[in-house]
C-alpha positions, -999 to 999 in steps of 0.1 A, spaced: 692 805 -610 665 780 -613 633 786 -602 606 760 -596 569 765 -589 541 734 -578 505 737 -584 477 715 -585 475 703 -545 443 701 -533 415 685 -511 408 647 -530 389 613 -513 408 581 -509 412 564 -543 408 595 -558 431 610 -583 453 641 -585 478 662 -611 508 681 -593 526 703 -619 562 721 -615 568 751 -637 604 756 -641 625 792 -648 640 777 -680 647 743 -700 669 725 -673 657 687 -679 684 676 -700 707 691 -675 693 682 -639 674 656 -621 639 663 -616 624 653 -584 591 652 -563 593 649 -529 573 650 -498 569 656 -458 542 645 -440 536 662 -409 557 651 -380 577 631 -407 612 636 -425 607 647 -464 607 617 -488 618 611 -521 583 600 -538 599 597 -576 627 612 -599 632 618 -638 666 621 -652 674 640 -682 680 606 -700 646 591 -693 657 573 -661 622 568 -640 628 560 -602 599 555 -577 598 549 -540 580 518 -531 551 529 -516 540 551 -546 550 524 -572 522 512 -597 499 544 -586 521 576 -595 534 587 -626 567 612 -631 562 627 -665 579 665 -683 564 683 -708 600 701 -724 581 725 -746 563 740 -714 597 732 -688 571 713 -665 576 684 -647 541 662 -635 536 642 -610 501 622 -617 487 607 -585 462 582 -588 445 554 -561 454 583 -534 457 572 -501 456 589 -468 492 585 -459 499 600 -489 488 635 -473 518 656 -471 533 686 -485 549 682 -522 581 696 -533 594 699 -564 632 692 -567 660 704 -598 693 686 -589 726 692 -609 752 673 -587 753 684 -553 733 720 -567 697 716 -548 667 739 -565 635 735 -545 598 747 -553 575 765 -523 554 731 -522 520 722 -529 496 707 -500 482 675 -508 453 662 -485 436 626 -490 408 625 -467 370 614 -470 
């Protein structure tokens, strides 16, 4: 079983920056994609961007050129560096371990970008 645990939500101004981290259970990155996603209230969860075990970076548009999808395989965690935060980027994150159609979630980190 994986396990999968976000930190580092918080309270942050517009243009401000922001570190989510995802502690995994065990070393799982050269075996699964690793994925942040999000839900905004009232709004269907997002992909926001995904790391393969290969390397392979994937972004959704509105996010590209401001976040950054990054693992640390000594420490089995996954980061997800936010920077020029908008508002509509307040939502709930999730982290996400995918091994073929096998879907691991985290309990999600709250992310509010507000002045």
């Amino acid at each position: 079983q994986v396990q999968l645990v976000e930190s580092g939500g918080g309270l942050v101004q517009p243009g401000g920056s922001l570190r989510l981290s995802c502690a995994a259970s065990g070393n799982i990155f050269s075996r699964y994609v690793m994925g942040w996603y999000r839900q905004a209230p009232g709004k269907q969860r997002e992909l926001v961007a995904t790391l393969t075990g290969a390397g392979t970076l994937n972004y959704a548009d509105s996010v590209k050129g401001r976040f950054t999808i990054s693992r640390d395989n000594a420490n089995n965690t996954v980061y997800l560096q936010m920077n020029s935060l908008k508002p509509e980027d307040t939502a709930v994150y999730y982290c996400n371990a995918k091994l073929y159609q096998l879907y691991y979630w985290g309990q999600g980190t709250q992310v509010t970008v507000s002045s």
